[in-house]
C-alpha positions in Angstrom: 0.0 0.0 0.0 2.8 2.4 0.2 5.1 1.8 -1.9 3.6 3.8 -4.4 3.6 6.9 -2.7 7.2 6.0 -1.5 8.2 5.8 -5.4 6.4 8.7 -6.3 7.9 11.0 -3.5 11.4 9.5 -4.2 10.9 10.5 -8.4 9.3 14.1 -7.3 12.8 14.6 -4.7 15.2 13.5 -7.6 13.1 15.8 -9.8 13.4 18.9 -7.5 17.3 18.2 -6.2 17.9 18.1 -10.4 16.1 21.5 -10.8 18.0 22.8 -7.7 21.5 21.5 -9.0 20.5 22.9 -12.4 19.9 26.1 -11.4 22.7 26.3 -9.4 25.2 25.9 -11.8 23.3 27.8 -14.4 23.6 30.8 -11.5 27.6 29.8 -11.5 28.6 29.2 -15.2 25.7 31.2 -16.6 23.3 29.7 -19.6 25.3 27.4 -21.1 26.8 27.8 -24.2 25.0 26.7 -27.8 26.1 23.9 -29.7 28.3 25.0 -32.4 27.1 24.0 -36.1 27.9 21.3 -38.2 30.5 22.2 -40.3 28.6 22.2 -43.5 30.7 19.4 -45.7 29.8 18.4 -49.4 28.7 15.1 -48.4 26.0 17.3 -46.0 25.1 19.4 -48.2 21.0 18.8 -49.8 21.2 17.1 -53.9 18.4 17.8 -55.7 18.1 16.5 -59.5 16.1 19.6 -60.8 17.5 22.4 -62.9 15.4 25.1 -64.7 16.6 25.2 -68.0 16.9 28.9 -67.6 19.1 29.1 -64.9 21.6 27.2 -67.5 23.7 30.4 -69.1 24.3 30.6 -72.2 28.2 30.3 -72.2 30.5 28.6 -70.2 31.3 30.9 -66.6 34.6 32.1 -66.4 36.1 29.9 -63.0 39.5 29.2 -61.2 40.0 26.3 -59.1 43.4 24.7 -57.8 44.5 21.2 -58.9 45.7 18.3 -56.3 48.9 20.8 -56.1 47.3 23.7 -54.8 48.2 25.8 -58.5 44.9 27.8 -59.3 44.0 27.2 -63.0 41.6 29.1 -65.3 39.0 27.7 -67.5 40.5 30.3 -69.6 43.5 27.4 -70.2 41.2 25.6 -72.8 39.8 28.7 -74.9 39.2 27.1 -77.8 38.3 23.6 -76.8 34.7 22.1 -76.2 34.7 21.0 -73.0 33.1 18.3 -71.1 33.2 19.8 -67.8 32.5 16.6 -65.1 31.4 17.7 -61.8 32.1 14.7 -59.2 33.1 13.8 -55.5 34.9 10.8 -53.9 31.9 9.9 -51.9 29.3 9.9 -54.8 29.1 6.1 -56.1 27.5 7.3 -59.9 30.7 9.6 -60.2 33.0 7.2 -59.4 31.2 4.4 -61.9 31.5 7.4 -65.0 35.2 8.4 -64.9 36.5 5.5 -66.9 34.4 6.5 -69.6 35.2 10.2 -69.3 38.6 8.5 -69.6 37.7 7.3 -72.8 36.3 10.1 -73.9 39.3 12.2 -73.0 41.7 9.8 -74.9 39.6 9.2 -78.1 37.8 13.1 -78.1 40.8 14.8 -77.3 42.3 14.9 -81.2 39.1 16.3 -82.3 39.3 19.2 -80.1 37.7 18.0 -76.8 39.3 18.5 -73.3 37.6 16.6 -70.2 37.8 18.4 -67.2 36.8 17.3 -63.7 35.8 19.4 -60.5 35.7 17.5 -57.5 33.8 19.4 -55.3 35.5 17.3 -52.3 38.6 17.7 -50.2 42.0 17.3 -51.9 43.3 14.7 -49.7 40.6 12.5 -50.6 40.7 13.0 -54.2 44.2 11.8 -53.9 44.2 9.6 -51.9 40.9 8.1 -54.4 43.3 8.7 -57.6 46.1 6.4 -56.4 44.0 3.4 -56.8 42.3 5.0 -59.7 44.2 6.8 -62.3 42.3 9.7 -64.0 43.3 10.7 -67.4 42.4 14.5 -67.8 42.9 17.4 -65.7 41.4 17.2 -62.1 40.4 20.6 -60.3 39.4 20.5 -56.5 37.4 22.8 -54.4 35.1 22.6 -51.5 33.4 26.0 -51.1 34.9 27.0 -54.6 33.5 24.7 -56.5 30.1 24.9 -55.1 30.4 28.6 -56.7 31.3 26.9 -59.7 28.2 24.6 -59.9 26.1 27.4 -58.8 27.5 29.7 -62.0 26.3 26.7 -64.3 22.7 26.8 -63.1 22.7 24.1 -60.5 21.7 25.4 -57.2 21.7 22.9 -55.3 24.0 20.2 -55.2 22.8 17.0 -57.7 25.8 14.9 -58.7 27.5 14.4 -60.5 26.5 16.4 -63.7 28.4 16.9 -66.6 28.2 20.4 -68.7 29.1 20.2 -72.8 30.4 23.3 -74.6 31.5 24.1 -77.8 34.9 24.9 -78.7 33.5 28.5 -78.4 32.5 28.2 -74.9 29.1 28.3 -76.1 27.0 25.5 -73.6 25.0 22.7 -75.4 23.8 20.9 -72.6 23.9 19.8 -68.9 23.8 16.3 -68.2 22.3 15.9 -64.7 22.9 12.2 -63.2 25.3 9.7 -64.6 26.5 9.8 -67.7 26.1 6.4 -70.1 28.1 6.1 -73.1 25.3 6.0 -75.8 24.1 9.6 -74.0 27.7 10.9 -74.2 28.2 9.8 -77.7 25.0 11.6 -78.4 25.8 15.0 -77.2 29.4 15.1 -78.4 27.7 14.5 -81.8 26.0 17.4 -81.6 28.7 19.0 -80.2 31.2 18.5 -83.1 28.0 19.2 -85.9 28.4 22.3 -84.1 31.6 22.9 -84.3 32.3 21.8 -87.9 29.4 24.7 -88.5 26.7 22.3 -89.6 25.0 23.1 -86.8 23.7 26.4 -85.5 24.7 27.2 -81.9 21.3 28.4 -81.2 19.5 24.7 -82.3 22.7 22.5 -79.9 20.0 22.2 -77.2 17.4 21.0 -79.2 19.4 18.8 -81.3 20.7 17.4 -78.1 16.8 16.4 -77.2 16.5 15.0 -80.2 19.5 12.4 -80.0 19.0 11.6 -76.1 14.9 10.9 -76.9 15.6 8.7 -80.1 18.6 6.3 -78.1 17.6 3.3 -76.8 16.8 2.4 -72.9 20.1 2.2 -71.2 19.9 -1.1 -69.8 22.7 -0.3 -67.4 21.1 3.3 -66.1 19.0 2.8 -62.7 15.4 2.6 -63.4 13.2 5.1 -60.9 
């Protein structure tokens, strides 16, 4: 019969002696201090697949990021190239499953005029540390904060990798290629992108040409379905 008001009055006197001992060292030490933030990291930061296809400029944004040496390079470097312009992390499994075709692309492309360039929006030492196992074949850029600007300057808001960006040898852009890219779909563009650059193509019909190509190619049998 009394053990229950024993219990109780034993909870409410641990209750109060916590409220007391609280107070008193919020009396001593003041409130206490807030939690600092989570450092916001790329891995942390929100992806989202949408892009308005007028937030995409209409040429390529003028950018300079470092390489795995810490020497800042300008996109400036491959005036007169069309670039494919890769946009990847270390920690993003679809970005690590396209580089060996970019690879490809870099080694068969590049004596047409084509440069492959990646920005890994990621930090150096992992990109490094990544590269040692697997060797990447075209210029590698790096920057955390940096190459979020970067992104941002081609349209894409919020983070959604990786996505790949095709420009004429003008720096003209033809398309952005949100997701992973497939070979048939890179094929496709850089199609488009050489009709364009041989002049067979108006600049002003790339993106509609590029619609075109992606629509009429087969299912992808290795792209994920959903």
């Amino acid at each position: 019969m009394t053990s229950k008001p024993l219990a109780f009055t034993f909870a409410g006197l641990a209750l109060l002696g916590g409220l007391v001992l609280g107070a008193y060292v919020y009396d001593r030490n003041g409130p206490p201090a807030a939690k600092p933030a989570p450092p916001v990291t790329p891995m942390s930061l929100p992806r989202y697949p949408e892009v308005a296809a007028d937030a995409i400029p209409d040429t390529r944004p003028l950018f300079t990021l470092p390489d795995l040496d810490g020497k800042p390079h300008s996109v400036t470097e491959w005036d007169g190239k069309a670039l494919v312009v890769n946009f990847w992390a270390t920690w993003c499994a679809p970005c690590r499953r396209e580089i060996p075709l970019l690879n490809r692309i870099q080694k068969e492309y590049a004596p047409k005029g084509v440069e492959v360039v990646g920005i890994a929006v990621d930090f150096a030492d992992d990109v490094k540390a990544y590269m040692k196992a697997s060797p990447i074949g075209y210029p590698v850029l790096v920057g955390e904060q940096a190459g979020i600007d970067a992104a941002r300057d081609f349209g894409v808001s919020a983070l959604a990798f990786p996505f790949t960006v095709f420009t004429d040898s003008k720096g003209r852009i033809v398309t952005l290629h949100l997701g992973e890219l497939h070979e048939s779909a890179a094929r496709a563009i850089l199609g488009v992108v050489m009709r364009v650059d041989s002049g067979a193509l108006p600049a002003s019909e790339a993106r509609r040409a590029v619609e075109a190509a992606l629509a009429a190619l087969p299912a992808d049998p290795k792209a994920p379905s959903g």
